[in-house]
Each structure stands twice: as C-alpha cells, then as structure tokens.
N, C-alpha and C positions, 0 to 999 in steps of 0.2 A: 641357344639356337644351334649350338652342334651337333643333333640329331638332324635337324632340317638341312645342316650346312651338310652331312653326307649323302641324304638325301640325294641332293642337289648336286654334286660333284659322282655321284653313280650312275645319272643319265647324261655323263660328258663319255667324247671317245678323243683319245690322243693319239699320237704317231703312225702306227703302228695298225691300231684299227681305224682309223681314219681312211687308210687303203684299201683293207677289205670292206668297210661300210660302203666307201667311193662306189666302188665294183657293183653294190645292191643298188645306191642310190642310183646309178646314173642310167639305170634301165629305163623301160618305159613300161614293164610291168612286173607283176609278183607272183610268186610261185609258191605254192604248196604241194607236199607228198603228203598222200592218200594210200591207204590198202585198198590195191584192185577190188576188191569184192564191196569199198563203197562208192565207186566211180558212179553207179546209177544215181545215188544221192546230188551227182552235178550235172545233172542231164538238165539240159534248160534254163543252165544259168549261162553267165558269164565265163563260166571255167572252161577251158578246152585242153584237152591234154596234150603235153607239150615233151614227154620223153614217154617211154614204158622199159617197167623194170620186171626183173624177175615175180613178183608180191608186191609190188609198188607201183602206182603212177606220178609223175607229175606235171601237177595243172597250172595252169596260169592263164590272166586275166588284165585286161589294160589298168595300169592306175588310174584312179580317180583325178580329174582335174585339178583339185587343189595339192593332193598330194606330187604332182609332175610340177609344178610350180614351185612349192615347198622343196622339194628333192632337187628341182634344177640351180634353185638357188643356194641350198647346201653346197651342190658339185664345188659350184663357182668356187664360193670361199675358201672351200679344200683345196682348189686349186691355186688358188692367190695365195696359198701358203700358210694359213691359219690353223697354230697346231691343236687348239683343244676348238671342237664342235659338237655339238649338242645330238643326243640320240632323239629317235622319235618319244612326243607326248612329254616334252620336258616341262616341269611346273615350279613356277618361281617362290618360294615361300616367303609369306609372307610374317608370322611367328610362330611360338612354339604351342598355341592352339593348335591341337589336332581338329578343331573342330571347322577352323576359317582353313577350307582349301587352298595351294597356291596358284596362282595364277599361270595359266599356260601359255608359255611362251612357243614359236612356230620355230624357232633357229635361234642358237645360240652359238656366239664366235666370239674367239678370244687369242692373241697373239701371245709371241714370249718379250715381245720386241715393250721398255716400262713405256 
C-alpha cells in the first residue's frame, strides 16, 4: 500500500501552506483568470468579473453551499492549530486495487501533539 499511502499523504497541506490555503479557504467565493477575448463565454452565468488586467480578467462567483460549509470548517481547524489538513477531494484508500476507488473523505485533521 505505499503507492496509495503517497497518494494519500499528497492531498495533505502542512505549515506553511496551511496559511496560504487559509487565505483561499476562508473567502466566500472563487476566482478564475480568463483571457479578455473569452469573457463573452461568461455572460449569463454566475461569473462577474472582479479585477481587469492588461489580456486578462478575473471572475468570480459565490461558493456553493456545501463547499462555504466544508471551507468554514476547515478554517476552524487550522485555526485551533492543527498542523497537517487535508486539501480539497481528499480520498481515503482503501487497497492497492486500483480498481476499488477510495473513499472521499470532506476534511481531514491531524495534530503533532501523540
């Protein structure tokens, strides 16, 4: 299982990005850059552009409910001092079948403290 165990240990974030993750998670929505010339392609959605660049926009859009939920509960943790946290879409394996998916888990926390 040490293929799955790095898997597994590559959608963790520790110290360091733990802080810049913070700073994504603790928004209330998401952002993407687009080249100006496909900004029509988000006309009528959820996107509204939110800076403009030289060749660039960038749009952003409310997180979705579960995700403001999932994210706000993340913050917490990170804040209560929890040094490894889980990135988004983390999946728990199960064995070294590739063929049995692992199980996704919403948040993952883990202290240094045995």
């Amino acid at each position: 299982m040490g293929n799955l165990s790095e898997e597994f240990t590559d959608k963790l974030v520790k110290d360091k990005e733990i802080r810049s993750s913070l700073r994504v998670r603790s928004r209330s929505f998401v952002t993407k850059t687009v080249d100006k010339r496909l900004l029509p392609d988000y006309e009528g959605t959820d996107w509204v552009v939110d800076k403009k660049h030289k060749k660039s926009v960038v749009l952003k859009k409310p997180k979705p409910h579960y995700a403001m939920f999932e994210d706000r509960v993340w913050t917490i943790l990170a804040r209560m001092g929890f040094t490894t946290l889980s990135k988004p879409d983390i999946k728990l394996p199960y064995t070294d079948d590739e063929s049995i998916p692992g199980k996704q888990i919403d948040i993952f926390a883990a202290d240094s403290e045995p």
